[in-house]
mmCIF file of the C-alpha atoms, coordinates in Angstrom:
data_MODEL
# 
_entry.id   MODEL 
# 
loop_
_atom_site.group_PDB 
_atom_site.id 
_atom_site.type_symbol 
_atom_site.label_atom_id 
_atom_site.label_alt_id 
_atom_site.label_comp_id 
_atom_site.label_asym_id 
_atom_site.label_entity_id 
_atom_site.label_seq_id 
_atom_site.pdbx_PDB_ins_code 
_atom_site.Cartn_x 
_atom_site.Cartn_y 
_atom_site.Cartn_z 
_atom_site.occupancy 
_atom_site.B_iso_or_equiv 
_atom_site.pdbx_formal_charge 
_atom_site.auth_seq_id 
_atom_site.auth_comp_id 
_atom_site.auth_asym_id 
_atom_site.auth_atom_id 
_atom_site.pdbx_PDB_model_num 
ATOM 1  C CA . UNK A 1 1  ? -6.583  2.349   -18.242 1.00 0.00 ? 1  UNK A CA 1 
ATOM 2  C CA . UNK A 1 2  ? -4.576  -0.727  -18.395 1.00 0.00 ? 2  UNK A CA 1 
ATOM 3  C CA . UNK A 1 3  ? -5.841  -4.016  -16.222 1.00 0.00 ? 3  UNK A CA 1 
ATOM 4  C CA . UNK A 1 4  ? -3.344  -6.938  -15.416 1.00 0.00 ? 4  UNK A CA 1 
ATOM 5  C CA . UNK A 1 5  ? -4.593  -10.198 -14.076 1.00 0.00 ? 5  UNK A CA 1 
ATOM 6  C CA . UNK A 1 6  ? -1.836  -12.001 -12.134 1.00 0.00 ? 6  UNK A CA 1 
ATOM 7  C CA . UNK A 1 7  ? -2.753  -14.973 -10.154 1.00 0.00 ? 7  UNK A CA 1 
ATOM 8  C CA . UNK A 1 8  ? -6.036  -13.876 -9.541  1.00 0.00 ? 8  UNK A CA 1 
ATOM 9  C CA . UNK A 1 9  ? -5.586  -10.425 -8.791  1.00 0.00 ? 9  UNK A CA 1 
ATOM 10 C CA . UNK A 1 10 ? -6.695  -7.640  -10.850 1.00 0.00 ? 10 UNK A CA 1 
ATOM 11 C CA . UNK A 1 11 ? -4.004  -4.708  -10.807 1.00 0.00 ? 11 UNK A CA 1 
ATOM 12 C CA . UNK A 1 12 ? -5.524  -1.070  -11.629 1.00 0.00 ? 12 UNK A CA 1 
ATOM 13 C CA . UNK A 1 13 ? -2.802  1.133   -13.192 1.00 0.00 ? 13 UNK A CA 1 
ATOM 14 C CA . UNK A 1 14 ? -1.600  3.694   -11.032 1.00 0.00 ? 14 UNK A CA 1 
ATOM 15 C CA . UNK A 1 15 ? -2.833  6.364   -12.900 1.00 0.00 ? 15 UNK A CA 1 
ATOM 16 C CA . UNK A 1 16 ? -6.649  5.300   -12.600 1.00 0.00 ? 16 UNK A CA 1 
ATOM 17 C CA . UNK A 1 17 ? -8.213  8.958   -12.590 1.00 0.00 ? 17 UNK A CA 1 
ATOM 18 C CA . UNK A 1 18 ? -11.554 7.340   -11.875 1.00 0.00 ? 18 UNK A CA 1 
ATOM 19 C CA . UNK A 1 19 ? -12.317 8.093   -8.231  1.00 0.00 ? 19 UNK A CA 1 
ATOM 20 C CA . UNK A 1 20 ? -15.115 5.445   -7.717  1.00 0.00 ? 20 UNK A CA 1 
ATOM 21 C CA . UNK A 1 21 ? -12.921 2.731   -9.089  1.00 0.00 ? 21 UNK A CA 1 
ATOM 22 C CA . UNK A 1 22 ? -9.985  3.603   -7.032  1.00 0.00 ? 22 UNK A CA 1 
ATOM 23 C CA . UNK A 1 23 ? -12.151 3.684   -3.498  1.00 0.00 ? 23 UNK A CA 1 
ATOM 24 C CA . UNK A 1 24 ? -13.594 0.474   -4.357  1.00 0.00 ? 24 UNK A CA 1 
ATOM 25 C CA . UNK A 1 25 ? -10.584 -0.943  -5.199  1.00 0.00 ? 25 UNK A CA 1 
ATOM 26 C CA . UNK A 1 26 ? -8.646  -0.069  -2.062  1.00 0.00 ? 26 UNK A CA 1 
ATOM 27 C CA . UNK A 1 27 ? -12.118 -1.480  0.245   1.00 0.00 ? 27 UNK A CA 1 
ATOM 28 C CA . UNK A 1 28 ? -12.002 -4.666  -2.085  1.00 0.00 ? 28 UNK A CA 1 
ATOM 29 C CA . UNK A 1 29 ? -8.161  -4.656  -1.098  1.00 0.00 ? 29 UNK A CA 1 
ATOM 30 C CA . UNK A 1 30 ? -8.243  -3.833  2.724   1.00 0.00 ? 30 UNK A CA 1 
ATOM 31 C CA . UNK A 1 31 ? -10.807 -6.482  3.039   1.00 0.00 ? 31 UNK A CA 1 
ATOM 32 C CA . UNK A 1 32 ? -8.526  -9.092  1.562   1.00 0.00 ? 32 UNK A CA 1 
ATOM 33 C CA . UNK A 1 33 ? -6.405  -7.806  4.349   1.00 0.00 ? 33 UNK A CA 1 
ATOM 34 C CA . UNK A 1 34 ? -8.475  -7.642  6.952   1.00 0.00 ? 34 UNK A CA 1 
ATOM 35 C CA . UNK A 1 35 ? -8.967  -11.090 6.421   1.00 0.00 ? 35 UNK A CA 1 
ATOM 36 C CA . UNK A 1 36 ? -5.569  -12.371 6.339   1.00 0.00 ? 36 UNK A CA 1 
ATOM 37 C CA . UNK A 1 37 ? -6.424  -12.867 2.682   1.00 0.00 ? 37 UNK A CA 1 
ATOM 38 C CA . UNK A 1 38 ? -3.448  -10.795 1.172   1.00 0.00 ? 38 UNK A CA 1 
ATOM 39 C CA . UNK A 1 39 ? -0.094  -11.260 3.205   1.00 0.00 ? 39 UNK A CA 1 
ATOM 40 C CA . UNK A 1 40 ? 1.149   -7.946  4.075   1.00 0.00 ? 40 UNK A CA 1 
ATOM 41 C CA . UNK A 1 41 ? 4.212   -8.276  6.225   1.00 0.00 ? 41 UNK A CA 1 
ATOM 42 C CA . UNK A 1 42 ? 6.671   -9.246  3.238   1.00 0.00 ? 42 UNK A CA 1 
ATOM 43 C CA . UNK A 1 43 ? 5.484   -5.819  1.632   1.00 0.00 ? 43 UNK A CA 1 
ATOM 44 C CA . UNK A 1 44 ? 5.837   -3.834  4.552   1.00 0.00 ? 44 UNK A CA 1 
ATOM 45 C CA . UNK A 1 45 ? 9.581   -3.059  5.729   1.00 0.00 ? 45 UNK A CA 1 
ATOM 46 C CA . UNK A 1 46 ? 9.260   0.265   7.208   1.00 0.00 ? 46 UNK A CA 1 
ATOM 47 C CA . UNK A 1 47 ? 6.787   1.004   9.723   1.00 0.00 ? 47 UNK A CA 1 
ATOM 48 C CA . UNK A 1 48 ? 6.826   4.542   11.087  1.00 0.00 ? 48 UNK A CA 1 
ATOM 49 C CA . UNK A 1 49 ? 4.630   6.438   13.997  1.00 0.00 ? 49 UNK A CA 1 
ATOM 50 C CA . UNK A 1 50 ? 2.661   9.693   13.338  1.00 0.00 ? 50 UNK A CA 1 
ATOM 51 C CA . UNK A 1 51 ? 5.272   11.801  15.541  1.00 0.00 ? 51 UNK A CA 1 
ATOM 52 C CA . UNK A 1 52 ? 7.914   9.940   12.508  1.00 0.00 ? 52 UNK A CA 1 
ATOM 53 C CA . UNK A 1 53 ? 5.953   11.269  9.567   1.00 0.00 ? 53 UNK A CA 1 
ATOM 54 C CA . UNK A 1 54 ? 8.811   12.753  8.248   1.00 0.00 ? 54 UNK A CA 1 
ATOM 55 C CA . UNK A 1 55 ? 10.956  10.054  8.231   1.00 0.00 ? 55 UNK A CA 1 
ATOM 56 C CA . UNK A 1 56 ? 8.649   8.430   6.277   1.00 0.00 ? 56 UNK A CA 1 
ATOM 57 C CA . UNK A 1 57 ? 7.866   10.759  3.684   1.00 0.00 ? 57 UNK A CA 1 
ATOM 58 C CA . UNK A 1 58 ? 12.074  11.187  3.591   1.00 0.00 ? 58 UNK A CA 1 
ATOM 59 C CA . UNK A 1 59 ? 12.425  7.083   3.306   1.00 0.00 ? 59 UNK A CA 1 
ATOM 60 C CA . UNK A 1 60 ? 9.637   7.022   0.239   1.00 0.00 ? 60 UNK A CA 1 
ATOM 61 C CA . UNK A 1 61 ? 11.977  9.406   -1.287  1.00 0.00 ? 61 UNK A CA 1 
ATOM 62 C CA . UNK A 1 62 ? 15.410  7.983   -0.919  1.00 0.00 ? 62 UNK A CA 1 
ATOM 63 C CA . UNK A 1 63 ? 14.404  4.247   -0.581  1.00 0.00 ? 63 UNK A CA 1 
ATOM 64 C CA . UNK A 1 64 ? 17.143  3.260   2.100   1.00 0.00 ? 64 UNK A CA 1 
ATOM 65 C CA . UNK A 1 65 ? 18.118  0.220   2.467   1.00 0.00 ? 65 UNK A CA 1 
ATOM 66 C CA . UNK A 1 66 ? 15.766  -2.818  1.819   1.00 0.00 ? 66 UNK A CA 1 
ATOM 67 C CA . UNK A 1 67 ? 12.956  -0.370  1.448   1.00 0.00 ? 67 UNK A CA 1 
ATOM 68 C CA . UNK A 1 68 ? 9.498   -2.161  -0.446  1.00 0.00 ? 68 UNK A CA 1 
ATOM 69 C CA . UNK A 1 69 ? 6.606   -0.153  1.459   1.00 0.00 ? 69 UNK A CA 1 
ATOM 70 C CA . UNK A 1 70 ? 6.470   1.663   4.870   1.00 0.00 ? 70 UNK A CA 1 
ATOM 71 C CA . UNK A 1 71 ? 3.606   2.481   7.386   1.00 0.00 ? 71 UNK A CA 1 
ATOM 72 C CA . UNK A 1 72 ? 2.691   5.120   9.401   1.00 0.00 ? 72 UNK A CA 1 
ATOM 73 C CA . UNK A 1 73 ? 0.757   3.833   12.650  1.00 0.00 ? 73 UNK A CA 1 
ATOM 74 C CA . UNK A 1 74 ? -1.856  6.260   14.012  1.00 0.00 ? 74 UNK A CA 1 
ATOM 75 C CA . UNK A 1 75 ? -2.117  4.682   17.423  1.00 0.00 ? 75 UNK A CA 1 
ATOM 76 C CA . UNK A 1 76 ? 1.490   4.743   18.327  1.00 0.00 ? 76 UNK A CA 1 
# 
């Protein structure tokens, strides 16, 4: 496992196999969200409702665009 520290933030490799330190990770994360802690909107370019699923899963693979991240809302 390889750990960067960049401005205060701990990055977890991608390929973290470790269950428990993945699901902790993503709380610690969503909390800094949740919070208005960690600034989302610059990340997020795409956002996508459940009926759009698979124009979502097609935009992760062909990265129109100005594509970053995208969003699927489960209330819309």
């Amino acid at each position: 496992m390889e750990l960067w520290n960049w401005k205060a933030i701990t990055v977890i490799n991608a390929h973290e196999r470790r269950d428990h330190v993945l699901i902790r990770q993503m709380e610690a994360g969503l909390k800094l969200i949740a919070g208005g802690k960690l600034n989302m909107r610059d990340l997020v370019t795409h956002v996508y409702g459940l009926d759009e699923v698979d124009q979502a899963f097609e935009a992760i693979r062909t990265k129109p665009e100005g594509f970053i991240k995208s969003v699927v809302k489960m209330d819309e």
